[in-house]
Residue frames as qw, qx, qy, qz and C-alpha x, y, z in Angstrom:
[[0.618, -0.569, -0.192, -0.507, -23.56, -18.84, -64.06],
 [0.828, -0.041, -0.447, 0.335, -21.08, -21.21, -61.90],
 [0.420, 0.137, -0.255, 0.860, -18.34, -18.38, -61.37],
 [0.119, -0.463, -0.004, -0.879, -21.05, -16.21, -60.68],
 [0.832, -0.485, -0.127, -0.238, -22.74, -18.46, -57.37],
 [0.803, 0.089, -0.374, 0.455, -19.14, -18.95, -56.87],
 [0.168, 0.494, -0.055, 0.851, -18.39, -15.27, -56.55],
 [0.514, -0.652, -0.257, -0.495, -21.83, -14.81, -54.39],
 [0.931, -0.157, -0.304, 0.126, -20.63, -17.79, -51.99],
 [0.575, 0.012, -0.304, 0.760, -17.25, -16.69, -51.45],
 [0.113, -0.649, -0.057, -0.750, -18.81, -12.78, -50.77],
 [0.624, -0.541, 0.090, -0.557, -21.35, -13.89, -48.01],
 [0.865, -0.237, -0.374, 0.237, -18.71, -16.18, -46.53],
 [0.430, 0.072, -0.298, 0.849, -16.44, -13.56, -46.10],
 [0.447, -0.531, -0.166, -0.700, -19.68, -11.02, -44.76],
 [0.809, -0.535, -0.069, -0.235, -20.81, -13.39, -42.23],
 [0.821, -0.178, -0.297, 0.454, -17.03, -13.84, -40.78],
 [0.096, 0.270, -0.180, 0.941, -15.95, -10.38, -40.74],
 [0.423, -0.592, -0.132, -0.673, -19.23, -9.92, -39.07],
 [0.839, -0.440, -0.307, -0.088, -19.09, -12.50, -36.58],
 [0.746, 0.190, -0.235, 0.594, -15.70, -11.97, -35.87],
 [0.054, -0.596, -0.139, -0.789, -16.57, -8.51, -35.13],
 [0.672, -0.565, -0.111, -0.466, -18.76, -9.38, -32.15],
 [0.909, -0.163, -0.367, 0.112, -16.74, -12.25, -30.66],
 [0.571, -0.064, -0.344, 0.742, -13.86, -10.27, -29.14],
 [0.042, -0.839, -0.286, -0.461, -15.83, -7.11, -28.30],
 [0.094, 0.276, -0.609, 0.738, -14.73, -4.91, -25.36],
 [0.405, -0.467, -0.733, 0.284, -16.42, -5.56, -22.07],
 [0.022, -0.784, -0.069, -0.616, -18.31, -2.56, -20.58],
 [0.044, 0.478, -0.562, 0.674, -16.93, -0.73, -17.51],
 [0.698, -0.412, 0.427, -0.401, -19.68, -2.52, -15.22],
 [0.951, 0.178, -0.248, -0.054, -18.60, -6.06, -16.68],
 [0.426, 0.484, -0.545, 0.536, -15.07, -5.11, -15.86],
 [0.062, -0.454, 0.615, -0.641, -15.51, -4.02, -12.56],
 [0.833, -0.302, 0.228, -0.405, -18.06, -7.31, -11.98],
 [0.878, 0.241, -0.281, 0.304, -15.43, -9.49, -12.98],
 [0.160, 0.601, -0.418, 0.662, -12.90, -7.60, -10.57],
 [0.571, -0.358, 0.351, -0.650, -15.14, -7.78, -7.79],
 [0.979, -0.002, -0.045, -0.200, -15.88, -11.93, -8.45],
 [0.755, 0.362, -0.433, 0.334, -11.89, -12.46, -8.50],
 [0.103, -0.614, 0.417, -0.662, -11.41, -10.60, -5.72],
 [0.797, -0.289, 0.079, -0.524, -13.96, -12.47, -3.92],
 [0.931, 0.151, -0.331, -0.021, -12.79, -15.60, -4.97],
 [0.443, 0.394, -0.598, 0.539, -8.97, -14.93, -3.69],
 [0.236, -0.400, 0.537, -0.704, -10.50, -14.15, -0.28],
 [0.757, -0.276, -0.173, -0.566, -12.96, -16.87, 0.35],
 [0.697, 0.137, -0.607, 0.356, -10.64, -18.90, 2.69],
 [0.456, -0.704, -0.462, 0.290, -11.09, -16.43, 5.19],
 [0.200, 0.530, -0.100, 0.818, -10.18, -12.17, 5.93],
 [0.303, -0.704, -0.329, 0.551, -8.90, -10.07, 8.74],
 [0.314, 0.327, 0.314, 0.835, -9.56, -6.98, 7.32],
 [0.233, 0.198, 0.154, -0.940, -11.24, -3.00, 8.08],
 [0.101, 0.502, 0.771, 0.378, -14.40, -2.60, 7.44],
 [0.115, -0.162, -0.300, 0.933, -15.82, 0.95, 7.49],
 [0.275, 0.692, 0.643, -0.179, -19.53, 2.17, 7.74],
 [0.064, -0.096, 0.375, 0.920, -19.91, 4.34, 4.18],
 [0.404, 0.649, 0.559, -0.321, -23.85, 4.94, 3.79],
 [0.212, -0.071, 0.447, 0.866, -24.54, 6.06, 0.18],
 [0.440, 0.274, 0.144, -0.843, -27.54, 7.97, -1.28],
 [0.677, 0.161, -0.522, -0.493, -28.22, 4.96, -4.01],
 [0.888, -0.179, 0.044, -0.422, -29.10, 1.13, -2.83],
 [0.621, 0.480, -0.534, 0.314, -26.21, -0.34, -1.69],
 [0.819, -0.124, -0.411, 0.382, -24.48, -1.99, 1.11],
 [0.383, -0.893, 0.060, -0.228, -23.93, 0.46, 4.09],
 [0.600, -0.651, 0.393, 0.248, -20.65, -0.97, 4.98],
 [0.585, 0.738, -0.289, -0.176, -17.31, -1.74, 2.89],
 [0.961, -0.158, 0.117, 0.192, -14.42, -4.17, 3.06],
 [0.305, 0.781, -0.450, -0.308, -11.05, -3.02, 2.10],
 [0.900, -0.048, 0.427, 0.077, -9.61, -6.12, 0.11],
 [0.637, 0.644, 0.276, 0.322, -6.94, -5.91, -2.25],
 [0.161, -0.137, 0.066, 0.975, -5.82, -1.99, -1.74],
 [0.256, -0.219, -0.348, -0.875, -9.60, -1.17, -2.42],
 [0.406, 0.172, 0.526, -0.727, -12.86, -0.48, -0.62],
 [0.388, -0.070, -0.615, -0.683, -15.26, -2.26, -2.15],
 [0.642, -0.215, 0.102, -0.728, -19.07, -2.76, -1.00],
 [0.280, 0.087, -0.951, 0.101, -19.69, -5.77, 1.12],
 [0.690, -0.407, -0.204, -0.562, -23.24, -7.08, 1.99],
 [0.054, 0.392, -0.834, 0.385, -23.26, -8.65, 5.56],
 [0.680, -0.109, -0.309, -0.656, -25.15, -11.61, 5.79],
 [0.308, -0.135, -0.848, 0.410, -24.90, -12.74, 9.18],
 [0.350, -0.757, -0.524, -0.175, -28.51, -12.39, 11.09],
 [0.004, 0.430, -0.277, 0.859, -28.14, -8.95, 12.65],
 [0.625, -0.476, -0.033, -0.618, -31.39, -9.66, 14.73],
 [0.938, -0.317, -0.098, -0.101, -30.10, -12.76, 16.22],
 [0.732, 0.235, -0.231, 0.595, -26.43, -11.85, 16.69],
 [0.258, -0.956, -0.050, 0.127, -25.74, -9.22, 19.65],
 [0.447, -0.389, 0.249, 0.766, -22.19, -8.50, 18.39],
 [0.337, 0.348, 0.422, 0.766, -23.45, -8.10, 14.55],
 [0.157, -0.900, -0.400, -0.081, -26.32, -5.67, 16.66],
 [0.507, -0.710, 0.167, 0.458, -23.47, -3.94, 18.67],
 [0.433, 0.269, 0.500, 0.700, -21.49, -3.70, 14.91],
 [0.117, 0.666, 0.593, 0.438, -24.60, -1.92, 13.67],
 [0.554, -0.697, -0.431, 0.145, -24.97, 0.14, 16.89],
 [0.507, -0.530, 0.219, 0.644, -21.51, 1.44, 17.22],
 [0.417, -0.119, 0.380, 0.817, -21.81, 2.44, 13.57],
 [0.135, 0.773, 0.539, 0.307, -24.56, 4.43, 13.61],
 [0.443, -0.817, -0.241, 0.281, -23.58, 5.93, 16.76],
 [0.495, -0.576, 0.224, 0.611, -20.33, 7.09, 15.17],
 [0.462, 0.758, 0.013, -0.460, -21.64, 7.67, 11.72],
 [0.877, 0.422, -0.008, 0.232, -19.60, 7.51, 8.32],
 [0.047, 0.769, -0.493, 0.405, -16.46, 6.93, 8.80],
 [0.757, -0.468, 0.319, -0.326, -16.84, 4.60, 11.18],
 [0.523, 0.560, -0.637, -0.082, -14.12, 1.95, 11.18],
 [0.657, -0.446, 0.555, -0.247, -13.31, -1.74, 12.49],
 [0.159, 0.307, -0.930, -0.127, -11.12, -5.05, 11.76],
 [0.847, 0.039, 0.057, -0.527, -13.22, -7.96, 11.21],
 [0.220, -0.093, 0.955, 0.175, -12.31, -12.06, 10.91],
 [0.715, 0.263, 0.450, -0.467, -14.38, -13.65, 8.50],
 [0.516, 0.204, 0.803, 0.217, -15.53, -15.00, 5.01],
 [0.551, 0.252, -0.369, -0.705, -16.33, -13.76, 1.34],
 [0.537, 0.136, 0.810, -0.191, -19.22, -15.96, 0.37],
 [0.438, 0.461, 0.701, 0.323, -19.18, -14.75, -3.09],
 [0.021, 0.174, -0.048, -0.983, -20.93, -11.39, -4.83],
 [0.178, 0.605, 0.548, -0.550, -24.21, -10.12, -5.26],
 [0.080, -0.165, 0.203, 0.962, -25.15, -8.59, -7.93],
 [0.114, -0.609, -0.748, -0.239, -29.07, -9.56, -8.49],
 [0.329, -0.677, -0.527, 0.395, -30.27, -7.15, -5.12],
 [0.331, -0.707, -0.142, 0.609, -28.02, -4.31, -6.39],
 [0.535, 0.816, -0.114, -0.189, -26.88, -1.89, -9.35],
 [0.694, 0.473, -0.529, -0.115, -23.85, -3.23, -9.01],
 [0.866, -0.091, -0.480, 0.107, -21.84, -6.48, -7.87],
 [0.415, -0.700, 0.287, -0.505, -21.16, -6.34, -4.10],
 [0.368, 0.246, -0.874, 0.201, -19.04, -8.69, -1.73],
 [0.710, -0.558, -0.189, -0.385, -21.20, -10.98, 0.44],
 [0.292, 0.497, -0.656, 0.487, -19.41, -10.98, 3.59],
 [0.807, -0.411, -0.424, -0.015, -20.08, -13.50, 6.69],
 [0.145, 0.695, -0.476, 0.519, -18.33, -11.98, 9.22],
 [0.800, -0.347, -0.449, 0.197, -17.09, -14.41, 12.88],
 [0.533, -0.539, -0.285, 0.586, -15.35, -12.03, 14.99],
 [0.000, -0.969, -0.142, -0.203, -14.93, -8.18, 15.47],
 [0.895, -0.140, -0.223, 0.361, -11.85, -6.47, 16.66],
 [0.165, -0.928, 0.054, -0.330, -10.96, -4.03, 18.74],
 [0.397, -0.822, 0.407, 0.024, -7.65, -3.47, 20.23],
 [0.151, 0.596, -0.783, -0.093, -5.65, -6.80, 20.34],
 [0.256, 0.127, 0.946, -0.152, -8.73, -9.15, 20.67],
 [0.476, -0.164, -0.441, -0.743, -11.51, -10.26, 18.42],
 [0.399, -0.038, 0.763, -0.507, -14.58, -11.30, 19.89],
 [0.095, 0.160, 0.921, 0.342, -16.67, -14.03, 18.02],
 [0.623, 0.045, -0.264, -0.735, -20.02, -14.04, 16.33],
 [0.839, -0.136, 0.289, -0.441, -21.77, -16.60, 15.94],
 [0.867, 0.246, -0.285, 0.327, -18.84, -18.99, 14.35],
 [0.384, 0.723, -0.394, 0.419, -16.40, -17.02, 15.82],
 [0.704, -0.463, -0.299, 0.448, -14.04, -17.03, 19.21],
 [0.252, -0.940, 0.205, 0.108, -11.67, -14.64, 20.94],
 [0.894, -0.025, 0.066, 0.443, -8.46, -14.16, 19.92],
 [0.418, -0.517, 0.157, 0.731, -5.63, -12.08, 18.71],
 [0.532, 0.790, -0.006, -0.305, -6.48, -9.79, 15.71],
 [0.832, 0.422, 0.260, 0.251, -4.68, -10.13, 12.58],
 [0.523, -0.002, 0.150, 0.839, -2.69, -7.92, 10.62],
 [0.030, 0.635, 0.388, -0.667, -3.15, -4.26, 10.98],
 [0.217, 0.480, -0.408, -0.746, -3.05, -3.25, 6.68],
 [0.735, 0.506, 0.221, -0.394, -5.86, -4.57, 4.96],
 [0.611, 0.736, -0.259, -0.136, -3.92, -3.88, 1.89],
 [0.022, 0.552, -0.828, 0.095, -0.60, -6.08, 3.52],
 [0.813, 0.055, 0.526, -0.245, -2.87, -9.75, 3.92],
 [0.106, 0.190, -0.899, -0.381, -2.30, -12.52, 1.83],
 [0.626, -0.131, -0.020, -0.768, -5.55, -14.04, 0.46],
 [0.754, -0.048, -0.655, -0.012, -7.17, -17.14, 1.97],
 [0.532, -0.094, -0.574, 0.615, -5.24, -16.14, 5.36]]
């Protein structure tokens, strides 16, 4: 009767590790992946970016503008008071007026990602100066100055 509670014992120890085991290293689905992507990303940039941003309306609930950060476009909520900001109005303005497609260099801040508001996780972007030609002009942190570098995809993050 021993060998046999022995037998049991050792069974449903080795059951309930192969099972757990099972679960513990699982793959991550494709939106996990690409919120984790999108939070690292963030992270590297939250020091500050001079970087495109281009108006991309989409048919589903999402962020109306994009960021390129990285080598990639990725959605970027902008969450500086449009109503009290006559550049972020003039922003908005200029990219209706020119539709999608619409492109400009920005100075500013990731403040992180979204992903409560939307389907999926979305840079929150704080944006101090606009730039056009070879001068930005400030928001509501920002100043005038000399834009940045002209390739998104050629920045170092933080800078």
């Amino acid at each position: 009767m021993g060998n046999i509670r022995l037998a049991i014992t050792v069974v449903a120890t080795f059951v309930v590790v192969a099972v757990c085991s099972g679960c513990a290293g699982g793959p991550l689905s494709p939106a996990e992946m690409a919120f984790r992507r999108t939070t690292e990303t963030a992270s590297r940039w939250s020091d500050g970016v001079d970087a495109p941003i281009r108006y991309n309306p989409a048919r589903c609930e999402c962020p109306e503008f994009e960021i390129l950060l990285d080598g990639a476009w990725l959605r970027a909520e902008i969450i500086n008071d449009i109503a009290d900001d006559p550049i972020m109005t003039e922003l908005y303005r200029s990219a209706l007026s020119a539709g999608p497609g619409y492109e400009v260099r920005i100075v500013g801040r990731v403040r992180g990602v979204q992903k409560q508001r939307y389907r999926s996780a979305v840079i929150r972007l704080e944006i101090k100066s606009i730039c056009t030609d070879a001068t930005c002009t400030g928001g509501a942190e920002g100043g005038a100055g000399p834009a940045g570098s002209t390739d998104g995809r050629l920045q170092q993050p933080g800078g």
